[in-house]
C-alpha positions in Angstrom: 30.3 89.3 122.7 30.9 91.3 119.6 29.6 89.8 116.3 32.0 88.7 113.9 31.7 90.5 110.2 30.7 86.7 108.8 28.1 86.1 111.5 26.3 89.0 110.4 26.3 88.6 107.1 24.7 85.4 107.7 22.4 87.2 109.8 21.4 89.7 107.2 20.7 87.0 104.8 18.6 84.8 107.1 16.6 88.0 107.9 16.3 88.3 104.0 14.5 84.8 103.8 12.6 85.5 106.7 10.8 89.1 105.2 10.5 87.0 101.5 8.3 84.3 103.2 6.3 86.5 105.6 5.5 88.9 102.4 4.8 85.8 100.8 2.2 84.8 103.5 0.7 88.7 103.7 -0.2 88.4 100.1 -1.2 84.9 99.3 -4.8 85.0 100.3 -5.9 87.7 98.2 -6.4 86.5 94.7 -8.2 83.1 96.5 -11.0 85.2 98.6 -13.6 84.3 96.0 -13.4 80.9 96.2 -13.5 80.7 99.9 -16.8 83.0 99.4 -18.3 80.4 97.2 -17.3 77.6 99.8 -18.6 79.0 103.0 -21.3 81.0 101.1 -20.1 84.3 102.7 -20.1 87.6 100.6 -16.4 88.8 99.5 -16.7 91.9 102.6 -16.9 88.7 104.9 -14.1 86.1 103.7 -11.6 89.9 103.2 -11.3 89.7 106.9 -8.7 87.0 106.6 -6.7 90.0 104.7 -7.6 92.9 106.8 -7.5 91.4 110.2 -4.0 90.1 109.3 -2.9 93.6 108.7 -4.9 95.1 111.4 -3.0 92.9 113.7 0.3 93.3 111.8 0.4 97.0 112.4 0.0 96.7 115.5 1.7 94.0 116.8 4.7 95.5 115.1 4.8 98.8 117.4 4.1 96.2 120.1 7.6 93.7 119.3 9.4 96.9 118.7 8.9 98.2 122.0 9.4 95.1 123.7 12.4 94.6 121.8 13.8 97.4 124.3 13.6 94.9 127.9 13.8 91.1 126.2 15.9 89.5 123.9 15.2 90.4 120.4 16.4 86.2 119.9 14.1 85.3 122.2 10.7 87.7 120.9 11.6 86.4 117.3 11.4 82.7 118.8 8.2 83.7 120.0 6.5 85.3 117.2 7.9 82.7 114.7 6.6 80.0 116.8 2.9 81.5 117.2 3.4 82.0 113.2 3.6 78.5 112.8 0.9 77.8 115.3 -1.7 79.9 113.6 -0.4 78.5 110.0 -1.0 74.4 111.3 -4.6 75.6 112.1 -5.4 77.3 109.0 -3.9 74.1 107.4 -6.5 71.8 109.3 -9.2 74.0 109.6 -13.0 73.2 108.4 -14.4 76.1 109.1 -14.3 79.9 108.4 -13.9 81.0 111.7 -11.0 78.8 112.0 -9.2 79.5 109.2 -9.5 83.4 110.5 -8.3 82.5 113.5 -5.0 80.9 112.5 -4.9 83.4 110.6 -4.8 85.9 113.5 -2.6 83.8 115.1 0.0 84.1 111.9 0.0 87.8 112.5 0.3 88.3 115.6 3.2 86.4 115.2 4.6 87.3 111.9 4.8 91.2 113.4 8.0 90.3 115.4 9.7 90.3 111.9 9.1 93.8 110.7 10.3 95.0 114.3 13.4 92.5 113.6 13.8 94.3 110.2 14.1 97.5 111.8 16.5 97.1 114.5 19.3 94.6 113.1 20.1 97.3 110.9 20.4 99.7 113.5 21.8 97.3 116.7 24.3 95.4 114.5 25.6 98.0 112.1 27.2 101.5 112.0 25.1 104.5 110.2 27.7 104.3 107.8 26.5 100.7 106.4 22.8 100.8 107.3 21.8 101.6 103.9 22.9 98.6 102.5 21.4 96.0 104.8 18.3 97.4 104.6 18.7 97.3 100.8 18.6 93.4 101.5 15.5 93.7 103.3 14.2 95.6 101.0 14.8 92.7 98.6 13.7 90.0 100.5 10.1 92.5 100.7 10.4 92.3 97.0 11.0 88.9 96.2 8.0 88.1 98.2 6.1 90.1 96.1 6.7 88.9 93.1 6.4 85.1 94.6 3.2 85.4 96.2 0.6 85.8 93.6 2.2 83.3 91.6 3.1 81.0 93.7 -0.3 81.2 95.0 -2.0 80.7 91.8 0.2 77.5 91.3 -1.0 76.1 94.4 -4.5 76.9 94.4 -4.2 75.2 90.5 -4.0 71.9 91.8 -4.3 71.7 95.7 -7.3 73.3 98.2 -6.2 76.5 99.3 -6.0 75.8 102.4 -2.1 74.5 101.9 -1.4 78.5 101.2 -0.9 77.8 105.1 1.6 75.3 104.4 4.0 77.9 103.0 4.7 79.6 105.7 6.0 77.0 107.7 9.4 77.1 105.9 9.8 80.3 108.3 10.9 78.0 111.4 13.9 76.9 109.1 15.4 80.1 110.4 14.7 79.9 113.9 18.4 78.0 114.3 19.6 81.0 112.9 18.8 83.6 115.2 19.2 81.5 118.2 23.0 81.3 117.4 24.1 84.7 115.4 21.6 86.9 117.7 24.1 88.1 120.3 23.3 87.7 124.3 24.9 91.0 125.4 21.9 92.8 124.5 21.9 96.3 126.6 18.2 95.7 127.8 15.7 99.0 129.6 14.5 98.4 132.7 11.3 99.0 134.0 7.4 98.1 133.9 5.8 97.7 130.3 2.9 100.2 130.2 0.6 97.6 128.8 -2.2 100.1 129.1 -0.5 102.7 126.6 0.2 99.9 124.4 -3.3 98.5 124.5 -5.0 102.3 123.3 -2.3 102.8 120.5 -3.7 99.5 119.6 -7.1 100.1 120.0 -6.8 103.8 117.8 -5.0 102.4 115.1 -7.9 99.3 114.8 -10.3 101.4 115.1 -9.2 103.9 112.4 -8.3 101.4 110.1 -11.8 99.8 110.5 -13.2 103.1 110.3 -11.7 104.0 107.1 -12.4 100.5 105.4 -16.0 100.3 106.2 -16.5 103.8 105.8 -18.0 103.6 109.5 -17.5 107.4 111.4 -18.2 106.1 114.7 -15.0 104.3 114.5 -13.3 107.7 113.1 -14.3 109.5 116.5 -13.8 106.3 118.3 -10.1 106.3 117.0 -9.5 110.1 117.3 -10.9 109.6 121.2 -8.5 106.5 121.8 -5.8 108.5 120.5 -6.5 111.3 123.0 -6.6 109.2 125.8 -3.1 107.4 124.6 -1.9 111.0 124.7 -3.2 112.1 128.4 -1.4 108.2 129.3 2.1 108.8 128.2 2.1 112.1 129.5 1.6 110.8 133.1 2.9 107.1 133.4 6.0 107.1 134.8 7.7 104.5 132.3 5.0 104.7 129.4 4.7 102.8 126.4 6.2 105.7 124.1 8.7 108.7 125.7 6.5 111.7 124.4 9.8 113.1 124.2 10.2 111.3 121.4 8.0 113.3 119.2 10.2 116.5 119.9 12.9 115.1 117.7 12.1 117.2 114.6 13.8 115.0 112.8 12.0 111.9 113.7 8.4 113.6 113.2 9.3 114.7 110.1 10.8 111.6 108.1 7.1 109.9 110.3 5.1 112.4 108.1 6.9 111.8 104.9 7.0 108.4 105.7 2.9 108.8 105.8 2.4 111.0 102.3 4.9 108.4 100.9 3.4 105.3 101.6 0.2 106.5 101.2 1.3 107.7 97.6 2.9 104.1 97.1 0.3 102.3 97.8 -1.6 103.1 94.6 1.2 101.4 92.3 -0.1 97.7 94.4 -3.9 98.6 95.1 -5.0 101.0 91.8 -2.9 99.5 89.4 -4.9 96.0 89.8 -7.6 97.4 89.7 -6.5 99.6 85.9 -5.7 95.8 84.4 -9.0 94.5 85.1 -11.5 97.2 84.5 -9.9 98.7 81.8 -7.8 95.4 80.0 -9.7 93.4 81.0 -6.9 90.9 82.2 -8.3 88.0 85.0 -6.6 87.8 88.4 -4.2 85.3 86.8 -2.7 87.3 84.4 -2.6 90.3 86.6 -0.5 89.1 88.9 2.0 88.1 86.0 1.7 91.7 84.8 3.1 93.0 88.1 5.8 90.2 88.8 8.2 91.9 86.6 8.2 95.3 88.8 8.7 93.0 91.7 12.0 91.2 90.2 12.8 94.4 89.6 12.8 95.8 92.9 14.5 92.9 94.1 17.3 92.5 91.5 18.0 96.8 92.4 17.0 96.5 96.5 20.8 96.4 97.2 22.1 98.6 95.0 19.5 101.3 96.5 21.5 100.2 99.9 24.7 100.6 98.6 23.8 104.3 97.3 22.3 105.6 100.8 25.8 104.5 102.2 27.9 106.0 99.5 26.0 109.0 98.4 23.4 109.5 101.3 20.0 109.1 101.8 19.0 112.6 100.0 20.6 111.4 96.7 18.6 108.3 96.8 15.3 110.2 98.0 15.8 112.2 95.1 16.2 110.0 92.7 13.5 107.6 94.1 11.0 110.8 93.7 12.3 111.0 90.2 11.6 107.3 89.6 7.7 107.6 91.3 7.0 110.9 88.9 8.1 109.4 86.0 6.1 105.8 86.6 2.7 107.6 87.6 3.3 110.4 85.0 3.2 107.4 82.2 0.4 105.8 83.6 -1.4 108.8 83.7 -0.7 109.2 80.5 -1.0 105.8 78.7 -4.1 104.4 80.6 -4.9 102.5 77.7 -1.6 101.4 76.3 -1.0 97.1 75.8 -0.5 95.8 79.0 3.3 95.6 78.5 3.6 99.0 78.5 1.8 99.1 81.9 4.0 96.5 83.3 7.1 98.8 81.9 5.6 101.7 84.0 5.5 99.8 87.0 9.0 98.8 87.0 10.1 102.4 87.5 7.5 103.1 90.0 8.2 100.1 92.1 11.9 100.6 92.4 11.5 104.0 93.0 9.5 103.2 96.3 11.5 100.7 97.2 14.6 103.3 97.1 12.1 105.7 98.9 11.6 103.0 101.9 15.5 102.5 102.4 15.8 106.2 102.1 13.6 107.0 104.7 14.2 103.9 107.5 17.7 104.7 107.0 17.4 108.2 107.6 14.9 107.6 110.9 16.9 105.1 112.2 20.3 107.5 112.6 18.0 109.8 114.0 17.0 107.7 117.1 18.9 107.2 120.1 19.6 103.7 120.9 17.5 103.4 123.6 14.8 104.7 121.5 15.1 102.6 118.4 13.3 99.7 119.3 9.8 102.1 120.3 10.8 104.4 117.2 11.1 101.8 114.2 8.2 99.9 115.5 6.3 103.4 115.3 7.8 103.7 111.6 6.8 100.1 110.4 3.5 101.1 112.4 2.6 104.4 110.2 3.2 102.8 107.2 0.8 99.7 107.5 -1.7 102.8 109.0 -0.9 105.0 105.8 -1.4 102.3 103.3 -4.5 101.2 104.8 -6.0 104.5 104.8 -5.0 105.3 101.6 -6.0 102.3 99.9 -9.8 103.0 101.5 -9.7 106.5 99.7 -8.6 104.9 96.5 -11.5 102.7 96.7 -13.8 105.6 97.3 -12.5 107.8 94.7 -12.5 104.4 92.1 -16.2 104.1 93.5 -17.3 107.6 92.3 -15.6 107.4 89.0 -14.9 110.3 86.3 -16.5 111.8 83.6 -13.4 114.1 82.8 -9.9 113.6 81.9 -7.6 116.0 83.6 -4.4 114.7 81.7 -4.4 116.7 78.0 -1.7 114.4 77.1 -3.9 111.4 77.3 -4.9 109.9 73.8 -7.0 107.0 75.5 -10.6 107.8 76.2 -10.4 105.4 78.8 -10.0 105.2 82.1 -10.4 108.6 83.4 -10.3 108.3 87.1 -7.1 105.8 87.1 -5.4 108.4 84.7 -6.7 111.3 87.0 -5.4 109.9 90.4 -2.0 108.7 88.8 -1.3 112.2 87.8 -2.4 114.0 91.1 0.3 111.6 92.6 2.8 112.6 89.9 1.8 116.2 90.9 2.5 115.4 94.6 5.6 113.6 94.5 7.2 116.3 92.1 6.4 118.8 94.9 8.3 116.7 97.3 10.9 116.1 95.3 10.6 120.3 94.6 10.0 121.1 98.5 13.1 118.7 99.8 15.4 119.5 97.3 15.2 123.5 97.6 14.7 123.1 101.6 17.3 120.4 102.1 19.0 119.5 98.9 22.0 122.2 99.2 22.5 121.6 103.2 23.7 119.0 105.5 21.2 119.5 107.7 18.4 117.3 107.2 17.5 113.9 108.6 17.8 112.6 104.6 20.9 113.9 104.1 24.3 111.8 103.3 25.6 110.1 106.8 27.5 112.6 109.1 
């Protein structure tokens, strides 16, 4: 039956809840990792796989759910995941040993990816194009609201209980599973057909293997990735019902907000992973106090997530790529410039940077999403949520690399801080990059009606 107007509004803001505390889970481990090194006397490379095989698992489990998503119930999936989610969060909780606390924490993942793939296709199965952009403006504040909850909250946990009850938190998740067994509908128009578990298993296995490849700088896992990739190729092309439609990737519209989804997030990325990493070497702030430096970008992006929505629907998604990319070139711009400026400045920088790409994500799901066919939208927003997990990872590893070798030379004139080089450098090659973006998209698309991030039509 057709959902009433107050049924999914409840529905949007359960799905709100849902993303803050699974963002809240993603990020609560990492400001804890060197105290579980001291406890199991492993180095910090060892006790970071309870981050990065959480989001090696995340990535692709999302792709997986999305696909899925297409021949079961998206009520009953999300009962699934949400359940293993809880599984894997009651063994962390009890666990006594490393290798069980990774394992729940594998377990979390592999459930917790059926809510990104939820993310993507309420929005798109619920709601005309003509709304979109403001339910995923709620999604895009529950992401935030996580953000800004996780370090802290963690922090306040960690200051008075082990850290193994960060596995507690999640638990709250199966509040919602009520929820979506009663507002998501039944009459779900469902493929038919095998599930080419094959294809889905070397998607899988190129994406791990990249993402490992990239993060411990390993080539063998490059090739092993680019081979994998080549052989997922030569499988959809044959199978008769295969795990992606290759025809897919002849939508230009589709490939092309996938690649801009990839610079984008990849770009992004640095405002969560470099700036960090600016506080401490070159304020000197603790972990602590660095994660109260970013909460006010994350409020930010939270108290604005809708209002981003509300634009995409009334103006179109061009006007709010644009002004997102104005947003990201002025935040990296400052920071480029003001390395060494008091940390309240910094925090001031982030703010415009942080909304900005949280415009840029409802910009560009919303866009993708009108240009999929139904039947397509469960495999194509999975792919989406799948390239930006790949793009941030990767991106994140070069940061690292380029941090690692450091600068001698300051390539921003307008610097007065003799501090700092390579954070002020990479800042303003992204400012650089994102004001050609902004340049390329505006003179290509921004006086048409043509593109995939133009206003609804």
């Amino acid at each position: 039956m057709e959902q009433s107007e107050a049924n999914k509004q409840v529905l949007v803001r359960i799905l709100m809840f849902t993303l803050t505390i699974s963002s809240i889970s993603g990020l609560m481990f990492n400001i804890v990792l060197p105290e579980i090194s001291k406890e199991f006397h492993l180095t910090i490379s060892e006790v970071s796989w309870l981050t990065t095989a959480y989001g090696l698992l995340y990535a692709i489990g999302t792709v997986t759910y999305g696909k899925l998503a297409d021949r079961y119930k998206l009520k009953n999936l999300l009962t699934f995941g949400l359940l293993v989610f809880a599984v894997g969060s009651l063994i962390g909780l009890a666990s006594q040993s490393f290798a069980l606390a990774l394992f729940g924490r594998i377990l979390q993942a592999a459930g917790a990816a059926a809510i990104p793939a939820t993310a993507m296709l309420i929005p798109v199965r619920y709601f005309p194009p003509e709304r979109r952009g403001s339910v995923l403006g709620m999604t895009a504040v529950g992401l935030a609201l996580g953000g800004a909850l996780g370090p802290v909250l963690s922090a306040l946990i960690v200051s008075f209980a082990h850290w193994r009850w960060l596995f507690a938190v999640p638990l709250l998740i199966l509040t919602t599973l009520p929820f979506y067994r009663k507002y998501l509908a039944e009459d779900e128009t469902l493929a038919r057909g095998s599930f080419d578990w094959l294809g889905g298993a070397l998607l899988g296995g190129s994406v791990a293997l990249l993402l490992l490849g990239v993060t411990n700088g390993t080539w063998w896992f490059l090739l092993g990735s680019l081979l994998t990739l080549v052989l997922f190729i030569v499988r959809i092309r044959r199978a008769a019902d295969p795990f992606v439609q290759p025809k897919i990737f002849v939508n230009k519209r589709y490939t092309a907000g996938l690649v801009l989804a990839v610079l984008i997030n990849g770009m992004g990325v640095a405002l969560y992973y470099v700036s960090p990493l600016l506080l401490s070497s070159v304020q000197g702030l603790s972990t602590n106090w660095i994660g109260f430096v970013m909460v006010p970008a994350a409020i930010a992006s939270a108290l604005l997530g809708s209002v981003g929505g509300k634009l995409a629907d009334r103006k179109g998604n061009a006007y709010l790529f644009f002004l997102a990319s104005g947003l990201l070139v002025v935040s990296f711009g400052l920071l480029s410039t003001f390395t060494g400026i008091v940390v309240i400045g910094i925090a001031l920088f982030l703010i415009f940077g942080n909304v900005g790409q949280s415009f840029m994500q409802i910009s560009l799901a919303n866009a993708i999403s009108q240009s999929l066919a139904k039947e397509q939208a469960g495999v194509g927003m999975g792919i989406f949520s799948m390239v930006n997990f790949i793009s941030m990872g990767v991106a994140s590893g070069i940061y690292s690399k380029v941090i690692d070798l450091g600068s001698a030379t300051q390539w921003n004139p307008a610097n007065p801080y003799a501090v700092g080089f390579v954070y002020s450098n990479i800042y303003l090659v992204l400012a650089a990059l994102h004001a050609l973006i902004f340049l390329f998209y505006y003179f290509r698309f921004g006086k048409t009606r043509s593109s995939g991030l133009q206003a609804n039509s």
